[in-house]
C-alpha positions as CSV (number, residue, x, y, z in Angstrom):
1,X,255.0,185.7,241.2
2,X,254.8,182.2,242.8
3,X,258.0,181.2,242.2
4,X,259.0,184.7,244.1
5,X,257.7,183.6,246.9
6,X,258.9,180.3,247.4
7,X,262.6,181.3,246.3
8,X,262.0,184.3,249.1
9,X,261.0,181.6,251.9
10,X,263.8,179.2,250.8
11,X,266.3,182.1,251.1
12,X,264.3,182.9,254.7
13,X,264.6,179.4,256.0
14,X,268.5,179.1,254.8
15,X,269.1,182.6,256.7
16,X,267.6,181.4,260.1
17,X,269.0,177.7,259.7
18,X,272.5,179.7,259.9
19,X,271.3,181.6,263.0
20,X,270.2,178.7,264.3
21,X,273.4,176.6,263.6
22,X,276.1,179.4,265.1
23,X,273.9,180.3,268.0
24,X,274.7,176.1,268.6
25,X,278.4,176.4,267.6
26,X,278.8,180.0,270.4
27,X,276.8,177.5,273.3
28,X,279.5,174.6,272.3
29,X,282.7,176.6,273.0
30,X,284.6,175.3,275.9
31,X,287.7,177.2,277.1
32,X,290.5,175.6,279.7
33,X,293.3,177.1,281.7
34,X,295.8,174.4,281.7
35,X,296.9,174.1,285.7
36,X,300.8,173.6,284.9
37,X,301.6,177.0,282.4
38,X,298.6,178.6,282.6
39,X,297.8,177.9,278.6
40,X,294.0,179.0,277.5
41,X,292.4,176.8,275.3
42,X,289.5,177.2,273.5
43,X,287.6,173.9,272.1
44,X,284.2,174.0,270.1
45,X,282.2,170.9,269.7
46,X,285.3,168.7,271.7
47,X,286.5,168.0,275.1
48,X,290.4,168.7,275.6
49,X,291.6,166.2,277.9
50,X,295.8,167.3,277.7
51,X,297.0,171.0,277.6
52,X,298.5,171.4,273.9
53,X,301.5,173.3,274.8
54,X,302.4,171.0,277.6
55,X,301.0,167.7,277.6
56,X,299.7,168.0,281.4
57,X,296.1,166.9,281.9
58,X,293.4,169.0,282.1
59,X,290.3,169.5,285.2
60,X,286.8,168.4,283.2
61,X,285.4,171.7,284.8
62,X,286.1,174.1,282.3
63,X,285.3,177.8,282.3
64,X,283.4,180.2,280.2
């Protein structure tokens, strides 16, 4: 019965240490309007500097 319990609170702590780590991955999302053609691009975790269709540079201010 003991061993129950701990695989049930292993099992519980893996479940909300995925909630945890896609709520953090949603909040990182970036998305960019390139000025020159009007391209949306969406970047998680990075900063796009250059529009990937392109090449012109991209504002810093991005928008969600």
């Amino acid at each position: 019965m003991a061993i129950l319990i701990v695989y049930v609170g292993v099992f519980l702590a893996i479940i909300l240490l995925a909630i945890l780590f896609y709520t953090l991955a949603v909040q990182s999302r970036k998305n960019y309007t390139c000025p020159a053609c009007g391209e949306r691009i969406q970047m998680e975790h990075l900063e796009a500097s250059h529009c990937n269709m392109c090449g012109a540079p991209l504002d810093r201010a991005y928008t969600d």
